[in-house]
N, C-alpha and C positions, 0 to 999 in steps of 0.2 A: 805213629804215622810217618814221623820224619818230616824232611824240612826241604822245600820245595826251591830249590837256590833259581828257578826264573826269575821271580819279582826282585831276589837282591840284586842278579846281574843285568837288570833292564835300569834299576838305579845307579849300580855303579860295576861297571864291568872287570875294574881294577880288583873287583873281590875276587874273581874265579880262583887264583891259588889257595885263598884262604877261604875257599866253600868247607873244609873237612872241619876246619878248626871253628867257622858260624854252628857247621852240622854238629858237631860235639857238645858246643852251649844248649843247642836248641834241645835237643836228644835229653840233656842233664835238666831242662826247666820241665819238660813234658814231663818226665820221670817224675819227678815233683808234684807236678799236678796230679798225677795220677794215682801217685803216693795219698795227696792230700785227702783227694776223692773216693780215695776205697777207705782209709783209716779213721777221717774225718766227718765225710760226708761231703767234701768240699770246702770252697772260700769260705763260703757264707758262716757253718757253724766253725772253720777253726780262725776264724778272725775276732769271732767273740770269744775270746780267751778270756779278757774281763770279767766275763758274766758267769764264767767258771770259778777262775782263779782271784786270788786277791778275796777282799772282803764285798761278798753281796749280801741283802736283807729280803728278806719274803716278805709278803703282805703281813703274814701275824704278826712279825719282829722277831722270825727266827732269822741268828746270824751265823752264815755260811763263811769260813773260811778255809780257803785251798793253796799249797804251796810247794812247788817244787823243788825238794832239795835230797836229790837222792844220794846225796853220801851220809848223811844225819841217821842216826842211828835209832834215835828217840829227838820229838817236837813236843813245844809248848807253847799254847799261847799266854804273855806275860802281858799287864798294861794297868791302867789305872785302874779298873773296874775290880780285879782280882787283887789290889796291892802288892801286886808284882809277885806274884807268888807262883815260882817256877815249875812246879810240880798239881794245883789245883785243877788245869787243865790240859790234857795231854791230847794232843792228835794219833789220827789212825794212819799209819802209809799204805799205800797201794802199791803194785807189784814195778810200777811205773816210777817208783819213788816219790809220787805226790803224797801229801802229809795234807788233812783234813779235822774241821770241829765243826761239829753244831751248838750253838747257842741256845736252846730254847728263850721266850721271853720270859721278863718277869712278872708282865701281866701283859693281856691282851694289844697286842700295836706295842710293848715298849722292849725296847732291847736291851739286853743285859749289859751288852757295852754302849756306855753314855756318849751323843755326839762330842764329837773336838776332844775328847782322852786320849793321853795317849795310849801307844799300844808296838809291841813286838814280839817278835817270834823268839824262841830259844832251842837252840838245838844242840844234843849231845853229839860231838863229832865219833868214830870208833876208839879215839884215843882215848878219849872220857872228858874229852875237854867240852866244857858247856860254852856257847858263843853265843851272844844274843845281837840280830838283826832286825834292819828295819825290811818292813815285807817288799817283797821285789814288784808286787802289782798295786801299791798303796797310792790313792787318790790324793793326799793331802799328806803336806808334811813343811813342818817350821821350823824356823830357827832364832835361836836366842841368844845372839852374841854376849851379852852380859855375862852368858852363864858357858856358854861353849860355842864354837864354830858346828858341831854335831848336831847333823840336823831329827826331829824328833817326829816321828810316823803319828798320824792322827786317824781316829776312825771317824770318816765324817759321813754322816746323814742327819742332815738339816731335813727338818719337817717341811710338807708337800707346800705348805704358807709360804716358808722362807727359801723355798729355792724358785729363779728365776725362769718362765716360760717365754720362749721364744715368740716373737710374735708377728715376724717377717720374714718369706718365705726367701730364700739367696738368690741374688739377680744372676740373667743368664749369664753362658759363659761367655766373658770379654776377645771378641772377634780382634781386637789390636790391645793388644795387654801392657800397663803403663802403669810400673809397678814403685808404689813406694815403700819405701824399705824402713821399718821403724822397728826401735827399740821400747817400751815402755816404760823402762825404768830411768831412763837420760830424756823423758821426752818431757821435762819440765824445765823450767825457768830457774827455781832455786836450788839450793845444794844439798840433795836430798834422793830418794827414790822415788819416781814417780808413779801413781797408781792406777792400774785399771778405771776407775772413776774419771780419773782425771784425764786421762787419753782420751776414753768416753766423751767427757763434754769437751776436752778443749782443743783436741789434736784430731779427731777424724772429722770435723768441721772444715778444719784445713785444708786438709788433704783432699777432702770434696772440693773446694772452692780452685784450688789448686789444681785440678784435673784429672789427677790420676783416678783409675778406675781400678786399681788392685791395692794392696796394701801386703807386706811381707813380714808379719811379726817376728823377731828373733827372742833365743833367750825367753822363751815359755816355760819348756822342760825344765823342772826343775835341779839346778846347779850350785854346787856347797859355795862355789867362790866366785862374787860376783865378776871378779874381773875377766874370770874368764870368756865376758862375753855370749855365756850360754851355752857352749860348746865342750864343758868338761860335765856332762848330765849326770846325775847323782839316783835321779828318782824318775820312770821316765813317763811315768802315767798321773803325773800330778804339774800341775801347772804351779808355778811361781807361786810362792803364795809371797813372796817378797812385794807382790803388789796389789794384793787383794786377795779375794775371795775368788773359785773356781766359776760360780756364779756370778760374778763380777766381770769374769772372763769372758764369758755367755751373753752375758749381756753389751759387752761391748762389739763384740762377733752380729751379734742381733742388730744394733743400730745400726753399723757399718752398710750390714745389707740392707738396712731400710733407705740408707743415703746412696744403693747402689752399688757401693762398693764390694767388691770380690775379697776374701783375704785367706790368704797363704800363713802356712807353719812353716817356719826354717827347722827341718827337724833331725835329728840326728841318729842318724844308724850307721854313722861309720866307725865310732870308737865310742866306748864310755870311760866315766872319771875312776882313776883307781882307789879312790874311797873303801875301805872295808866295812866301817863302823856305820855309815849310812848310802851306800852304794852298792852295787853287784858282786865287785869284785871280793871273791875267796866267801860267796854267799853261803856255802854250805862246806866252809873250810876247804877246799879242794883248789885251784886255782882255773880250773878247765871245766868249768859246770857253765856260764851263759858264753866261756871266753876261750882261744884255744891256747893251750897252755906252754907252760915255755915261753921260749924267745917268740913262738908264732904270735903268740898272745899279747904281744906288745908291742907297741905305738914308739919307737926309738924320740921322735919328733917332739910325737904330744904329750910326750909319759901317762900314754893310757895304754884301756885297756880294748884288744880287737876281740868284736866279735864270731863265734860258731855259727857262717851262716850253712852250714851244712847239718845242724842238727834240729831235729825236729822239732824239740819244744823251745829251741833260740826260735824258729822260724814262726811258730806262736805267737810267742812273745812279742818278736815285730812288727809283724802284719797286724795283731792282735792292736797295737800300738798304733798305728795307721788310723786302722777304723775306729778308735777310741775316741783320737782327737775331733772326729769327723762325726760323727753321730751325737758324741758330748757335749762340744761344744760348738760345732757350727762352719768347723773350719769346710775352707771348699778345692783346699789340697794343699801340697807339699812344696819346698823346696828341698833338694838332698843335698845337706852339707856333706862333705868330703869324697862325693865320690869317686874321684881318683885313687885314692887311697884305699876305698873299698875293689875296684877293678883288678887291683896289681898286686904281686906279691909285695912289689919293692915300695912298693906305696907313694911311689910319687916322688920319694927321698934319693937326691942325689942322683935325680936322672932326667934329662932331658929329652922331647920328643919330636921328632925330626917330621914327624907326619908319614916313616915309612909304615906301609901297613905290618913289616912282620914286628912292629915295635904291639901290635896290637892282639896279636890273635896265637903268640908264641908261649912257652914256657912261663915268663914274666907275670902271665893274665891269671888272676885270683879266678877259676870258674866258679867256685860257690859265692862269691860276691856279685858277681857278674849275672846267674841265675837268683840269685838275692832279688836285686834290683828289677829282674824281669820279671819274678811272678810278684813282688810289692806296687810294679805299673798295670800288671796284668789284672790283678785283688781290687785295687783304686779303682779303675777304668771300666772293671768289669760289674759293681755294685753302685760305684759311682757315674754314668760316663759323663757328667759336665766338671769334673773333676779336673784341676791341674796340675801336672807332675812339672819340676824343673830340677834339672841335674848341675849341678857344681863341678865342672872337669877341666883341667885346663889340659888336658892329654889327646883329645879329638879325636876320641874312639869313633870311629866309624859305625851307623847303624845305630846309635844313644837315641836318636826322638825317631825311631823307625817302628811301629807296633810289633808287638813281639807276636803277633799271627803270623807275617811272614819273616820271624827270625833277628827284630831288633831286641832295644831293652826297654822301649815305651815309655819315654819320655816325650813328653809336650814341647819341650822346650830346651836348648843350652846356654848356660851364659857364658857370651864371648869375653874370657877372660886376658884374650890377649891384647884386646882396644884399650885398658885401664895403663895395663903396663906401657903401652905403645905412646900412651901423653905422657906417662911420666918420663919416660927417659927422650924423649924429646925434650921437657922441660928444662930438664936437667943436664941434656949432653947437649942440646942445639941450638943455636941463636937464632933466631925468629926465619931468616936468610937463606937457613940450610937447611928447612924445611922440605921433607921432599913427597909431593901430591904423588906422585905414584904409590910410594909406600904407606902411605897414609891410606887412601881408596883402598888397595889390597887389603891392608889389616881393616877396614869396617865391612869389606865383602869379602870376603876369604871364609865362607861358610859352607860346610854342606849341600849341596843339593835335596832339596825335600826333607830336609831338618832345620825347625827353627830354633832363631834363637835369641836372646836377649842382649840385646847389645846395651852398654852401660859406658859413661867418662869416668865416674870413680863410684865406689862403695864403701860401705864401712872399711874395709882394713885400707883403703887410705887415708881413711880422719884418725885413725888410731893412732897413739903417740909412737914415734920412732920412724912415721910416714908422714906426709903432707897431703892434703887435700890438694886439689886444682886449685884452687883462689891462693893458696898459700903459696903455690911453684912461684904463680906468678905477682903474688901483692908483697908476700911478705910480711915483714915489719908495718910496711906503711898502712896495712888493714887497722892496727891501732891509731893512727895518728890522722889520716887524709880518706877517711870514708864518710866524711860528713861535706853537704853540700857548701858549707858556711868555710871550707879548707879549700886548698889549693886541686884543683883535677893535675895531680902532677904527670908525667909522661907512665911512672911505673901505676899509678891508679888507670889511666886511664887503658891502656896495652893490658889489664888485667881483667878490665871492666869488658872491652869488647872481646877478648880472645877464651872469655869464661862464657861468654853465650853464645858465640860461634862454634865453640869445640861442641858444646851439648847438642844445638842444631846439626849438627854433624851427623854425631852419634843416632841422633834420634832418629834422624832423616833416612836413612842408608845403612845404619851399623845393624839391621835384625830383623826380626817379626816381633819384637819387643822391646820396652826398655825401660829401666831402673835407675833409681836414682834413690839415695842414702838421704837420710830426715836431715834437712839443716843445707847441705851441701846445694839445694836449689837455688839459692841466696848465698851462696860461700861464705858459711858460715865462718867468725875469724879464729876460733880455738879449735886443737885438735882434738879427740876424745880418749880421757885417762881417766881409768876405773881409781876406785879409791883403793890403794894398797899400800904396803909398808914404805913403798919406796915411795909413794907422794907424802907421806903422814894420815895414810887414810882421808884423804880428800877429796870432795866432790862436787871444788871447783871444776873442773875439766868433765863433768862425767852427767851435761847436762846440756839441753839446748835453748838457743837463743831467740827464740822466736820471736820477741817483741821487739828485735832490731829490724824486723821489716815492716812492723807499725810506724818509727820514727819518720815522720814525715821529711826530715832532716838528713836522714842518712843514706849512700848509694844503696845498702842492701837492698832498696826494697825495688830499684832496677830492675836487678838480676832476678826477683821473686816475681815481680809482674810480667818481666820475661818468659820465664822458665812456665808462668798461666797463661800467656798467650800459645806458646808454643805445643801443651797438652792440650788447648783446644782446638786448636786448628790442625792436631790431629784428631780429634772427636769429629771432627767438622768433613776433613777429608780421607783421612782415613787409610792412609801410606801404610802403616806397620802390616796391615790385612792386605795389602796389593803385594804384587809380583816385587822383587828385586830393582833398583831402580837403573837405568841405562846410561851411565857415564859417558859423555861424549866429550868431554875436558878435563883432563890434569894436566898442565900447564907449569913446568917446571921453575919458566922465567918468570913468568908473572903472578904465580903464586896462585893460579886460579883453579878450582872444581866447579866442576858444571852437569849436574846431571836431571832427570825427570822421574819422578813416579806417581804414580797414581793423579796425574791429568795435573802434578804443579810441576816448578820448571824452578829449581833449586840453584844458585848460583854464589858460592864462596870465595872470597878475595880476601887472603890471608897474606898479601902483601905487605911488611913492614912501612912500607914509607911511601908505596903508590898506590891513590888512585887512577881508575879505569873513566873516561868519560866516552861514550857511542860504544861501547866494548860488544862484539859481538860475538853472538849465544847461538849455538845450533838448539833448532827445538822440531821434532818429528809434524806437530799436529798445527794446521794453521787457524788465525784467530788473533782476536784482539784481548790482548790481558792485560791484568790489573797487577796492582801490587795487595797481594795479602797477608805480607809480615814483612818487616825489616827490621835487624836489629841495630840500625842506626836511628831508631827514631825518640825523641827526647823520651818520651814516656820510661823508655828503656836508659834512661843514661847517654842516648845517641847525640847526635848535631843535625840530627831532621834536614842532610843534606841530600836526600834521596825523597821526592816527591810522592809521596802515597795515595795520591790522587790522579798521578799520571795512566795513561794508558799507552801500553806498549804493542805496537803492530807489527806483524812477523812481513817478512819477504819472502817468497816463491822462490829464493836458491841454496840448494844445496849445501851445509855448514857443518865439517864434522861430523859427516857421515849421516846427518839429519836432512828433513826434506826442506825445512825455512830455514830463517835465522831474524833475530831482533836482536834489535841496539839497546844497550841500557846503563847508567853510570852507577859505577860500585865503588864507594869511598872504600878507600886502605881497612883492611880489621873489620868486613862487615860482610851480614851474610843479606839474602834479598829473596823472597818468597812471590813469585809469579803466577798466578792462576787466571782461570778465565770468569 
């Protein structure tokens, strides 16, 4: 049909040179679809790829196994059941190079392969060389360090007793999305992995209590090497088992939505781990079968492997992988890690983006990653629609959370990843002084028009070791020594204490239609996060969180925790991230001040080093007498309750800063102040 360039240029008219090169995306996903539609039948049956491929079981306990490896010349299935016996049973290939067995049972209901055995494939390559993998769609898969870092494929079907039924329908989708971002396996107290169970009862309690109304698991997909955070995937249809059961999983998905909670997969389709022995990579001896081959095929950065999204049955495979997570286990959408890297040829490596558009829509632009991405939001959206997609880009592709009906990539959502960088090197390069409010406002609004997006102060790869957190820029050392109320409030505790809930107020107020925040980092957390590897002695001191420093009735952390629940409900309450953009009418270079409104509060920043403001006056549009309904000067918070919370502030009838009132109001040095009616 083609692609109708009105609605791009009524959004942004700066597109019309680059209509040929939207037209050409567009042109390349339709083809796709239409592909899918005639060969498949559509989304619907080639996103159940699962239910094809990998291992499924029929009612009697015949077990169906199917497997793509069309350079294999001769397939076997090998595993505990057969004692490994390479030749006892042999698959059939089809013309398409998928390789196939039936099982019959051994009696009625029971299946020839025993749950939790293991189990894999062997295949003759043309050379004659035998190679044995684990299966590229397998559900379950462990690992035994004792015995080997190689992790070992399972055939799992747990009896209809012992797998867990869902029993809470997922609450709607979140109109102002407030997102916490957790790991499961650091989300414990001791030095150890943490488990599914234990997230269960003891961590999504929090996070309710806490406010957030989303939850972002990372590090599900199953991964050979913990440190890598989740991000070097191994196995991509099997959840962790490094912390439980799959069902364990499900059930934790389940209560989450009984407590309301939304929760997101951080998932990964921009690269896989080059693993052979229990990964993708070189799955049927070839090196270009799920990957493209060559130097294309490779990740310079991440030393992985890139994937084929221009081939048919890659395209399977991931979509396939979408809807798995999603019908399995409960998930209610995505985050997409890397996708920058998937857009570009150059990957994001060694290049920086100016924001001109032909950095976008030129030679540079990956189209089969690009049309990836749009029929994986198209597939979601179109099966799922309360579904949420978020895209990982720090490149500002134009058109990313546009529906790909009229020619975006149909993303929900982007996370502004340039606000994170923007405090660090403030931290870092500026003294409190040379702070400067214009550039600061630009970088939390400098978005899109009709794309949202997630605005964030820090995330994981700032707690990571070799980064600092926010608390750390600004505490330092002295988080060990003066965070307890019974110490000194010295000048560096305190300038850390107020300017660590200012900055997030900030962020949260004004930086998006969304926004994140990393487990632990609400409370500024004081250790950074180091996986256990050679270079700590395998330790997993650093590789866990502290949650019961904000029990201590004793200690500042729990300021910044009761903060950071005031501030997620009082956007529950009003509801800013769902309203329009807010209207700055102060950045205030000498006096360090921001001043803006959204959604009916009247937001006021003084990031002054060393002045307060007393009568200071505020332009404000709407007139009325208001209140105060948050300050983070107030003792609760760690403050000096020098700001009245009980006062009532009354506007005047003139003109302030391009507003129609204006009210007086005192803003102690380092404090922000929340106005409403």
């Amino acid at each position: 049909m083609g692609l109708d360039a009105k609605p791009i240029l009524e959004l942004d008219g700066y597109l019309e040179p680059f209509i040929p090169g939207i037209s050409t995306r567009y042109d390349l996903y339709e083809k796709w679809k239409r592909h899918i539609q005639t060969t498949e039948g559509g989304y619907d049956a080639f996103s159940k790829g699962y239910l094809k491929f990998g291992f499924n079981v029929e009612e009697d306990g015949t077990v169906l196994y199917r497997e793509w490896a069309p350079n294999a010349t001769e397939a076997y299935l090998i595993g505990d059941f057969n004692g490994w016996d390479g030749s006892t049973h042999p698959m059939v290939r089809d013309q398409f190079g998928v390789w196939s067995i039936s099982l019959p049972p051994i009696s009625p209901g029971v299946c020839a392969i025993p749950h939790d055995s293991k189990i894999k494939i062997s295949l003759i390559l043309p050379s004659g060389e035998r190679v044995d993998r684990l299966p590229a769609w397998i559900k379950r898969v462990t690992q035994d360090l004792s015995v080997s870092p190689v992790y070992d494929a399972r055939f799992w079907n747990p009896s209809a007793s012992e797998k867990y039924k869902r029993k809470h329908p997922a609450p709607p989708k979140p109109e102002s999305i407030r997102i916490y971002e957790a790991h499961v396996g650091i989300s414990t107290l001791e030095g150890r992995v943490g488990t599914y169970k234990e997230f269960t009862k003891d961590v999504l309690p929090r996070i309710k209590k806490l406010g957030y109304n989303t939850i972002q698991l990372m590090a599900i997909m199953e991964h050979a090497y913990y440190a890598s955070f989740g991000y070097q995937v191994t196995s991509f249809f099997a959840a962790s088992s490094r912390y439980g059961t799959p069902d364990e999983l499900t059930e934790l998905i389940d209560t989450a939505h009984s407590l309301g909670l939304t929760v997101l997969l951080d998932i990964v389709h921009s690269h896989a781990c080059k693993n052979v022995l229990d990964g993708l990579n070189q799955f049927d001896g070839t090196d270009h079968q799920y990957f493209h081959e060559g130097g294309k095929g490779l990740h310079d950065l991440w030393d992985s492997r890139l994937f084929n999204y221009g081939h048919h049955e890659v395209l399977r495979f991931l979509l396939s992988n979408l809807r798995y997570y999603i019908e399995e286990f409960g998930f209610d959408g995505f985050r997409f890690d890397g996708v920058t890297s998937m857009m570009y040829l150059h990957h994001g490596i060694g290049t920086g983006f100016s924001g001109g558009y032909h950095e976008y829509f030129g030679d540079q632009v990956d189209l089969e990653g690009v049309v990836y991405l749009m029929l994986a939001n198209d597939l979601v959206h179109d099966i799922y629609p309360n579904a949420i997609t978020i895209a990982e880009d720090v490149s500002g592709m134009p058109l990313l959370c546009i529906p790909t009906t009229i020619g975006g990539l149909g993303f929900d959502y982007r996370l502004s990843m340039a606000i994170p960088d923007m405090w660090i090197k403030l931290l870092k390069e500026k003294p409190d002084d040379e702070w400067n409010m214009g550039n600061i406002v630009h970088t939390l609004t400098n978005r899109r028009w009709r794309e949202k997006s997630v605005g964030y102060a820090e995330s994981h790869d700032q707690a990571l070791v070799g980064d600092k957190t926010l608390a750390f820029w600004l505490m330092d050392k002295e988080m060990y020594t003066n965070m307890s109320d019974l110490t000194e409030l010295t000048p560096i505790i305190e300038r850390g204490l107020s300017l660590h809930k200012i900055i997030r107020m900030l962020v949260h107020s004004i930086g998006g239609e969304g926004y994140l925040n990393f487990e632990g980092n609400e409370f500024g957390h004081p250790e950074w996060l180091d996986f256990p590897r050679a270079g700590n002695n395998n330790s997993f001191h650093y590789a866990r969180r502290q949650f019961n420093l904000t029990e201590d009735p004793l200690l500042r952390y729990r300021y910044l925790n009761d903060f950071d629940i005031a501030m997620q409900h009082l956007e529950e309450k009003h509801g800013w991230l769902k309203s329009p953009p807010g209207y700055v009418s102060l950045k205030h270079e000498i006096d360090k001040v921001i001043v803006f409104e959204r959604a009916g509060l009247l937001f006021i920043f003084n990031f002054n080093p060393s002045k307060s403001f007393a009568d200071y006056r505020v332009g404000i549009e709407e007139a009325g007498e208001y209140h105060v309904v948050l300050s983070s000067d107030e003792k609760r918070f760690g403050g000096f309750d020098r700001i009245d919370t009980n006062g009532k502030y009354f506007t005047t009838p003139l003109a302030w800063n391009d507003r129609k009132n204006f009210l007086q109001v005192y803003i102690p040095l380092r404090t922000c102040l929340v106005l409403g009616k």
